[in-house]
N, C-alpha and C positions, 0 to 999 in steps of 0.2 A: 504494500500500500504506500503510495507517496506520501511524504508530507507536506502538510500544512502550516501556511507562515499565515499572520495576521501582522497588520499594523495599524494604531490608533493614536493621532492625533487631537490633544484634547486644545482650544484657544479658550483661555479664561481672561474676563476684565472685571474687576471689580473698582467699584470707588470710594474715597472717604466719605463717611458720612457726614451728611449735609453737601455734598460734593464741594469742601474747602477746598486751596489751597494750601494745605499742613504737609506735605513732603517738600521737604526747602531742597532747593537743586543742590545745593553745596553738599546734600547728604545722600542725592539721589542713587550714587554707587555704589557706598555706602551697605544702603538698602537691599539694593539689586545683587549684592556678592551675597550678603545676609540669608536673601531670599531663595538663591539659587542653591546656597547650603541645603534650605529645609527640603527641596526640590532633590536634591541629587541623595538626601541620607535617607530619603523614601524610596528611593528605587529605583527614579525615574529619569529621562534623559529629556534631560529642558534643551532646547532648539534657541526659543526666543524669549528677552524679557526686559522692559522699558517701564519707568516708574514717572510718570507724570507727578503733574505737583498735586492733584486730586484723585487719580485713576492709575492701574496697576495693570499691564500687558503681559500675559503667561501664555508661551507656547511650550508642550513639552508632549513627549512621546508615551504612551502611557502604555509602559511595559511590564510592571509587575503589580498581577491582581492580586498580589496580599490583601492591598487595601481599596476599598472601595474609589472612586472620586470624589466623593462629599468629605471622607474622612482625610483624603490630602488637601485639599481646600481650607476646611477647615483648621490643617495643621498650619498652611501656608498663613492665612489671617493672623490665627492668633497666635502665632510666633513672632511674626512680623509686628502685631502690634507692639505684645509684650514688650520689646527690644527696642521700638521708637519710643513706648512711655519710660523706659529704664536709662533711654539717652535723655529725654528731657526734651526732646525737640520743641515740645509743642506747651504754651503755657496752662494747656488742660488734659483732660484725659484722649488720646488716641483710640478711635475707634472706624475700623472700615464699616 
């Protein structure tokens, strides 16, 4: 029996709430190596990733179903936020 390859690309954007401007450019890379950590220690092989100052660009290859989608998603925000309320970036609470 031959095998079978699949590939799946997932694009996620999400944005701060309230759609601010709270990701300051000076921190936006920052963020995006940050980001790309929680991305690569799930399993997964990130392609693309651009952090606006309100909105967040995720392309990435979605190769190990350990985990669902929702539950990397989920990891990605709230790490990310965690890590910009723990820098202080913002002079209230950070929430996507």
């Amino acid at each position: 029996m031959p095998n079978t390859y699949s590939q799946i690309y997932i694009q996620i954007v999400f944005c701060v709430k309230g759609r601010e401007n709270l990701i300051p450019s000076s921190h936006r890379i920052e963020l995006e190596k940050y980001i790309a950590g929680i991305v690569n220690n799930r399993k997964q092989k990130l392609l693309a990733l651009y952090a606006n100052p309100d909105h967040i660009h995720l392309l990435f290859s979605f190769q190990n179903l350990d985990k669902s989608l929702s539950e990397i998603v989920r990891d990605i925000k709230a790490g990310s936020s965690k890590f910009i309320n723990e820098s202080h970036w913002c002079n209230r609470k950070f929430n996507w």
